[in-house]
PyMOL Python script that loads the backbone (N, CA, C, O; Angstrom):
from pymol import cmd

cmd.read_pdbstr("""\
ATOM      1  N   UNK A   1    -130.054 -55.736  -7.351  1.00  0.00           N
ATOM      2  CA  UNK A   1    -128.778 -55.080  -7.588  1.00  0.00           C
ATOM      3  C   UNK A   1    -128.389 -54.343  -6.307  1.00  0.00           C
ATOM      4  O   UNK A   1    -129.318 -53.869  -5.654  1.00  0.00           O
ATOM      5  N   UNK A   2    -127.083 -54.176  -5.838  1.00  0.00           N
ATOM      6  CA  UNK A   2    -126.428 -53.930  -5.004  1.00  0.00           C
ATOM      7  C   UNK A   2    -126.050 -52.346  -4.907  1.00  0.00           C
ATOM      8  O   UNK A   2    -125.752 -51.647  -5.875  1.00  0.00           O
ATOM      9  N   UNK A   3    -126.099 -52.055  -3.988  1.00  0.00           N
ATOM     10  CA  UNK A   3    -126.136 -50.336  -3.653  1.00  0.00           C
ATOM     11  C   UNK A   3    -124.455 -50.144  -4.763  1.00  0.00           C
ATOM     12  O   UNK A   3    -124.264 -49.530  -5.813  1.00  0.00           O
ATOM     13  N   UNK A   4    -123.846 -50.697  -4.195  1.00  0.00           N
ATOM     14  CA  UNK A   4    -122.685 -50.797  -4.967  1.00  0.00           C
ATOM     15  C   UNK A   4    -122.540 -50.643  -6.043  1.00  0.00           C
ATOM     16  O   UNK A   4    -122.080 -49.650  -6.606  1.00  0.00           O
ATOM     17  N   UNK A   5    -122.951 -51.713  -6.534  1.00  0.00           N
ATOM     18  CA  UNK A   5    -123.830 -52.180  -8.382  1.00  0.00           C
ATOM     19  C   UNK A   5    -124.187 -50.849  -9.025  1.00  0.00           C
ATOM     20  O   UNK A   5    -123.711 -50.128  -9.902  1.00  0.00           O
ATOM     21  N   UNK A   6    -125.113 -50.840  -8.298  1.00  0.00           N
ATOM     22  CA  UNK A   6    -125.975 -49.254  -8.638  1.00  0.00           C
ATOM     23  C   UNK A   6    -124.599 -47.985  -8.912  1.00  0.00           C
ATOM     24  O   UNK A   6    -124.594 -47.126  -9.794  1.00  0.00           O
ATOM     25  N   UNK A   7    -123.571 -48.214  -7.905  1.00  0.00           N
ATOM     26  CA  UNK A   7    -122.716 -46.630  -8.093  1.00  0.00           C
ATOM     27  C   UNK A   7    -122.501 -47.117  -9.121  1.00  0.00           C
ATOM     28  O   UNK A   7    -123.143 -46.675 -10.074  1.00  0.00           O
ATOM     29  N   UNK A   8    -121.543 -48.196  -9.358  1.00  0.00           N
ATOM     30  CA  UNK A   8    -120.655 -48.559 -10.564  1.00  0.00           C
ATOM     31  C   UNK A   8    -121.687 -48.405 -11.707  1.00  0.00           C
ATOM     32  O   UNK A   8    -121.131 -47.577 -12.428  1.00  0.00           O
ATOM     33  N   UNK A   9    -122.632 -48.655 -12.178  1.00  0.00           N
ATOM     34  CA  UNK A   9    -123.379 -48.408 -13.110  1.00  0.00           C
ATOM     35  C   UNK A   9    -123.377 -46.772 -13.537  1.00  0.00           C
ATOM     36  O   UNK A   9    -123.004 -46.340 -14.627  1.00  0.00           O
ATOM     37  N   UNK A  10    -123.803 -46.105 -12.594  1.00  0.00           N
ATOM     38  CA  UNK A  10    -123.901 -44.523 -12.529  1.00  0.00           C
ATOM     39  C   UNK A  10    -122.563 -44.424 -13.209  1.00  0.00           C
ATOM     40  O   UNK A  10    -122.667 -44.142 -14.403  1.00  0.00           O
ATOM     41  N   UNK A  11    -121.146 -44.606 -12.702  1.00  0.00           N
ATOM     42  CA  UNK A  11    -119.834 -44.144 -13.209  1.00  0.00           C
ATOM     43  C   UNK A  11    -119.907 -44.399 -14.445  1.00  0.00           C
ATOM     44  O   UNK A  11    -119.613 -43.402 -15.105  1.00  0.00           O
ATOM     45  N   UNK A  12    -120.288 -45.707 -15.352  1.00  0.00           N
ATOM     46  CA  UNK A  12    -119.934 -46.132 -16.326  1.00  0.00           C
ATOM     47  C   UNK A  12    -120.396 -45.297 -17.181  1.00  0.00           C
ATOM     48  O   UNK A  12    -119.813 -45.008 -18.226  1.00  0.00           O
ATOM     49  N   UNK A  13    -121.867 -44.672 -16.688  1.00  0.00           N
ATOM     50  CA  UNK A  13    -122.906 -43.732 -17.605  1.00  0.00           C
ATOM     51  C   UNK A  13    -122.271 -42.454 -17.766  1.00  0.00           C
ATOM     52  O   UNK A  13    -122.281 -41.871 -18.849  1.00  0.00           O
ATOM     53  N   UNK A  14    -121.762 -42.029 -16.819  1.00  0.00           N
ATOM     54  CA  UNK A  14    -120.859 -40.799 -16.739  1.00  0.00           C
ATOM     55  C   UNK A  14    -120.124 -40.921 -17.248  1.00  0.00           C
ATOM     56  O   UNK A  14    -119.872 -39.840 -17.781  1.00  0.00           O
ATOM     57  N   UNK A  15    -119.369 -41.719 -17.555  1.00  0.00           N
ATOM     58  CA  UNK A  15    -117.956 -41.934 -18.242  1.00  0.00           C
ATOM     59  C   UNK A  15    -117.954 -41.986 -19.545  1.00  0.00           C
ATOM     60  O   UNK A  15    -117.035 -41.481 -20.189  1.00  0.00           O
ATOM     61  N   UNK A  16    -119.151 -42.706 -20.215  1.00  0.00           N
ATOM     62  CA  UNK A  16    -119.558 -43.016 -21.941  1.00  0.00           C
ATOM     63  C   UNK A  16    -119.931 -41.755 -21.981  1.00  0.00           C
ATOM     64  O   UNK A  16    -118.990 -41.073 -22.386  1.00  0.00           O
ATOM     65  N   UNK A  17    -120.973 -41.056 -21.724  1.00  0.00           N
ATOM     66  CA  UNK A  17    -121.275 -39.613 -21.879  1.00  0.00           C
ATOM     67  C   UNK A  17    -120.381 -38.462 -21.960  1.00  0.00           C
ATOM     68  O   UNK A  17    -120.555 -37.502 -22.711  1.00  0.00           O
ATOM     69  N   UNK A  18    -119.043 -38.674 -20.828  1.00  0.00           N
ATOM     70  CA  UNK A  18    -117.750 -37.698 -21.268  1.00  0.00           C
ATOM     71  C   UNK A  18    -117.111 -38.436 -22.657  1.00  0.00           C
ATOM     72  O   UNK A  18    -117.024 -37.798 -23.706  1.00  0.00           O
ATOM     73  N   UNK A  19    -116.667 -39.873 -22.547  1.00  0.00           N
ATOM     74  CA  UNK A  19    -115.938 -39.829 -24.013  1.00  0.00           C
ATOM     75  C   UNK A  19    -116.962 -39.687 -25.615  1.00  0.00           C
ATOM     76  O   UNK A  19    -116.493 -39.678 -26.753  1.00  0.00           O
ATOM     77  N   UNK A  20    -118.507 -39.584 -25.210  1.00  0.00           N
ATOM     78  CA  UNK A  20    -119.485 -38.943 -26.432  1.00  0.00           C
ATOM     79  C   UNK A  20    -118.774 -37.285 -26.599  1.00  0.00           C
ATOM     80  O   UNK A  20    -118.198 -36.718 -27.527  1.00  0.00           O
ATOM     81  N   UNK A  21    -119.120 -36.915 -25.321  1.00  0.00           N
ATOM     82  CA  UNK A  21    -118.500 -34.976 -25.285  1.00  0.00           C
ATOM     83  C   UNK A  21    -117.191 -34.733 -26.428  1.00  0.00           C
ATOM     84  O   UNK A  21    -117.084 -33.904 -27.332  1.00  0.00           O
ATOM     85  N   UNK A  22    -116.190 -35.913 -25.933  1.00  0.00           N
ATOM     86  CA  UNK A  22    -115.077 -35.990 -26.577  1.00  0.00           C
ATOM     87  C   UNK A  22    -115.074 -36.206 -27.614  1.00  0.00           C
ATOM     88  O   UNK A  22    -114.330 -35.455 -28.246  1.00  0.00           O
ATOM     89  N   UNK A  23    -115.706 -37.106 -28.325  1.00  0.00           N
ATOM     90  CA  UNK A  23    -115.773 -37.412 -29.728  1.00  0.00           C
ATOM     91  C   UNK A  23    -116.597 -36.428 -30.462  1.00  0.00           C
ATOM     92  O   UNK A  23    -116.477 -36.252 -31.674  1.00  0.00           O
ATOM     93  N   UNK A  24    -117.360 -35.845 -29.784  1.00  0.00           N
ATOM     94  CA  UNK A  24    -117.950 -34.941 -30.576  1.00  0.00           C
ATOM     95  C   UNK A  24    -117.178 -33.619 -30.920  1.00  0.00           C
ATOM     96  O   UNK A  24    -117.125 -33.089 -32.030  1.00  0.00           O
ATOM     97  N   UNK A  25    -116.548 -33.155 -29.672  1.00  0.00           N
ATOM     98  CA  UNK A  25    -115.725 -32.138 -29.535  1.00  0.00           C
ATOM     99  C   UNK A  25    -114.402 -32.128 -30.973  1.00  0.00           C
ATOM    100  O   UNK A  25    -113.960 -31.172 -31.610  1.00  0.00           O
ATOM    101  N   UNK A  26    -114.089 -33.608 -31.069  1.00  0.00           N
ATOM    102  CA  UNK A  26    -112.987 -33.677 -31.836  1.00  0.00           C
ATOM    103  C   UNK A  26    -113.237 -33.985 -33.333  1.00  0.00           C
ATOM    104  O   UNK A  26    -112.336 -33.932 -34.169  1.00  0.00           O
ATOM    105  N   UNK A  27    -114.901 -34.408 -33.700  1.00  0.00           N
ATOM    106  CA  UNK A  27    -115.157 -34.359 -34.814  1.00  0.00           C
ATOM    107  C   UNK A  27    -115.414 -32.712 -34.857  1.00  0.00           C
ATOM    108  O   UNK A  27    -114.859 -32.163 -35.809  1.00  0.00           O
ATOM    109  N   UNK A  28    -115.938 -32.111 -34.243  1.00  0.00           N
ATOM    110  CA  UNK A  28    -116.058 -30.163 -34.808  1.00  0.00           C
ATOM    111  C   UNK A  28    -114.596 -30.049 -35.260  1.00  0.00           C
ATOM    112  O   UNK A  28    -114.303 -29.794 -36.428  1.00  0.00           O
ATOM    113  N   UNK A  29    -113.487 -30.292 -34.072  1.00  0.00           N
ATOM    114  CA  UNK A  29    -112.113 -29.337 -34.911  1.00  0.00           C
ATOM    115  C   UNK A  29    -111.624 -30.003 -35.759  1.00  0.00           C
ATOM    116  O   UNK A  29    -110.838 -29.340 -36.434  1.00  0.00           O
ATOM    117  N   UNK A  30    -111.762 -31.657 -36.251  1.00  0.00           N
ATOM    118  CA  UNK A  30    -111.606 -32.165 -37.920  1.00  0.00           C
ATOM    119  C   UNK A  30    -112.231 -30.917 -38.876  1.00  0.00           C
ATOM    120  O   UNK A  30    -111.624 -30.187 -39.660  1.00  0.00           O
ATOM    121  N   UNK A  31    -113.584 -30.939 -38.545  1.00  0.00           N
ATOM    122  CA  UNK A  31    -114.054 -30.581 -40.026  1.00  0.00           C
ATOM    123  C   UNK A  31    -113.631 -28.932 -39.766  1.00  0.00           C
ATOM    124  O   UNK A  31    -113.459 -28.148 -40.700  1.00  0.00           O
ATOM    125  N   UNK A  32    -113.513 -28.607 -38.499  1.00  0.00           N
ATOM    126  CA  UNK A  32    -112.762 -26.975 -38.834  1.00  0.00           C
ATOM    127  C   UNK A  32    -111.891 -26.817 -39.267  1.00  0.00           C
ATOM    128  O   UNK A  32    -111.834 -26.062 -40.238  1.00  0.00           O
ATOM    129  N   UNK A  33    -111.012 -27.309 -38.881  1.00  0.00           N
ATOM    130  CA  UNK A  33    -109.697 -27.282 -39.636  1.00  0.00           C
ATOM    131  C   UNK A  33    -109.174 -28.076 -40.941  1.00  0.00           C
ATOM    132  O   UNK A  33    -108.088 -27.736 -41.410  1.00  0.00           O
ATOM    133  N   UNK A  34    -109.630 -28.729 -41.318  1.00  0.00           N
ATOM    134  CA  UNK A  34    -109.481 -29.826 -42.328  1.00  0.00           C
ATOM    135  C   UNK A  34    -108.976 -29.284 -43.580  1.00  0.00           C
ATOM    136  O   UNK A  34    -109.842 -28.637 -44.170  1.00  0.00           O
ATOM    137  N   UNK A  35    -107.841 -29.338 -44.183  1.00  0.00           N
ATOM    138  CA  UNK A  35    -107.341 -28.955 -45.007  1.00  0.00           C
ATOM    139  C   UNK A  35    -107.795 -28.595 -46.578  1.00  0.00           C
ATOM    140  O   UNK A  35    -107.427 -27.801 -47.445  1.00  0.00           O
ATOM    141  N   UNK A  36    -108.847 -29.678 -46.434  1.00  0.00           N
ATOM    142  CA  UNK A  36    -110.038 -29.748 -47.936  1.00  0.00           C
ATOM    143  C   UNK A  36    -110.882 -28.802 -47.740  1.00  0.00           C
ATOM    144  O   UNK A  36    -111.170 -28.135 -48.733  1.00  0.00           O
ATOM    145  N   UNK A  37    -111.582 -28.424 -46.332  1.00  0.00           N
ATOM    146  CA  UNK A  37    -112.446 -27.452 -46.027  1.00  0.00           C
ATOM    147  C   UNK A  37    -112.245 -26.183 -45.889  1.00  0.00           C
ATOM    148  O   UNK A  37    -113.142 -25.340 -45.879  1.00  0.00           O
ATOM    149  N   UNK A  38    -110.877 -25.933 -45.759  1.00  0.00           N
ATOM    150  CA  UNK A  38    -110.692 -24.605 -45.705  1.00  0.00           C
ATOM    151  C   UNK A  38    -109.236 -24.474 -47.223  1.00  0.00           C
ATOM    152  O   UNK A  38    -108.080 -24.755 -46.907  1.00  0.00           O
ATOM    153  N   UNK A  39    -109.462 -24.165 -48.284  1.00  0.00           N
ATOM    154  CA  UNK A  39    -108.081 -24.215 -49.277  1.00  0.00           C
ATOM    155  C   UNK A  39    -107.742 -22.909 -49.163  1.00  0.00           C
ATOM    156  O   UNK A  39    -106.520 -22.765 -49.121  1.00  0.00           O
ATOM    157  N   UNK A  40    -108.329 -21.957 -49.100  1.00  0.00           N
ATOM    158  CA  UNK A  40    -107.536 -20.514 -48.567  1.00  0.00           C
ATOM    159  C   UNK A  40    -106.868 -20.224 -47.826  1.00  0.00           C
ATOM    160  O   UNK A  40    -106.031 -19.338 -48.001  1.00  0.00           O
ATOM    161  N   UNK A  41    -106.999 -20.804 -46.863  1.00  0.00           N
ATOM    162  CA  UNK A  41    -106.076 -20.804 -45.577  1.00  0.00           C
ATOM    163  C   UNK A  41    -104.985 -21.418 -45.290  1.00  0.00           C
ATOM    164  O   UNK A  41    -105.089 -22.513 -44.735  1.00  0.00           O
ATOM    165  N   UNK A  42    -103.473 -20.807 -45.630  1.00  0.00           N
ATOM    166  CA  UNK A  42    -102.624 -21.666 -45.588  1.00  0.00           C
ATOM    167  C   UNK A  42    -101.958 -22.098 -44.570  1.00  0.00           C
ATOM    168  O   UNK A  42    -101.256 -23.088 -44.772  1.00  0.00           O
ATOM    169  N   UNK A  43    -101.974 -21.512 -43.225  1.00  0.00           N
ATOM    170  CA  UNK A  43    -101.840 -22.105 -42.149  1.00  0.00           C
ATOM    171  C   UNK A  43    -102.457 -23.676 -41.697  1.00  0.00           C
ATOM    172  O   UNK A  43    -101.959 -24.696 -41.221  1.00  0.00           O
ATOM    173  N   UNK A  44    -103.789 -23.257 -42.121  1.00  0.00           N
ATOM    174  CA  UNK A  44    -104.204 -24.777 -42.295  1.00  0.00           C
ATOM    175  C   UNK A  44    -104.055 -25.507 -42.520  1.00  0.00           C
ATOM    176  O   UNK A  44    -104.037 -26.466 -41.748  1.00  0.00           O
ATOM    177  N   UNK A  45    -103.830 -25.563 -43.818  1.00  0.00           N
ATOM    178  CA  UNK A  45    -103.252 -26.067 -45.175  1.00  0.00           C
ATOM    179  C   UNK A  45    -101.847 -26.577 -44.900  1.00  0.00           C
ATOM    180  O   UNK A  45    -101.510 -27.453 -45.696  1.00  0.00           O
ATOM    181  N   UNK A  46    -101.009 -26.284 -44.056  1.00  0.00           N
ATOM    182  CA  UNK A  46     -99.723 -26.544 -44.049  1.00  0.00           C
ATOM    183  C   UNK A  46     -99.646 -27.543 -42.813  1.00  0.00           C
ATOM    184  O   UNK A  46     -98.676 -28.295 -42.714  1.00  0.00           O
ATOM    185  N   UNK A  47    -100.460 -27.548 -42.062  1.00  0.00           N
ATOM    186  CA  UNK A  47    -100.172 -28.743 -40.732  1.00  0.00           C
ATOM    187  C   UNK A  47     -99.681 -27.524 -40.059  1.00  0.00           C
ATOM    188  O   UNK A  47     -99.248 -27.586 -38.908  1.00  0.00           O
TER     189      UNK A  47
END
""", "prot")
cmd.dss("prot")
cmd.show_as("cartoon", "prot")
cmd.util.cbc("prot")
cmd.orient("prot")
């Protein structure tokens, strides 16, 4: 494999690992905010 090869590999790893960050990040504020999870809260509750 090619010195090259090698960066592009590194980026790709970096890159799946930020959009994991992301998906994880955006499943926490589903279930925080989630309208079923919180029924007291009507800000929530309202969009």
């Amino acid at each position: 494999m090619s010195c090259q090869e090698k960066q592009s590999w590194q980026h790709l790893a970096c890159f799946s690992s930020f959009v994991e960050e992301i998906k994880k990040a955006y499943r926490k504020l589903v279930w925080k905010y989630h309208p079923d999870l919180n029924p007291g809260n009507r800000a929530i509750s309202r969009g």
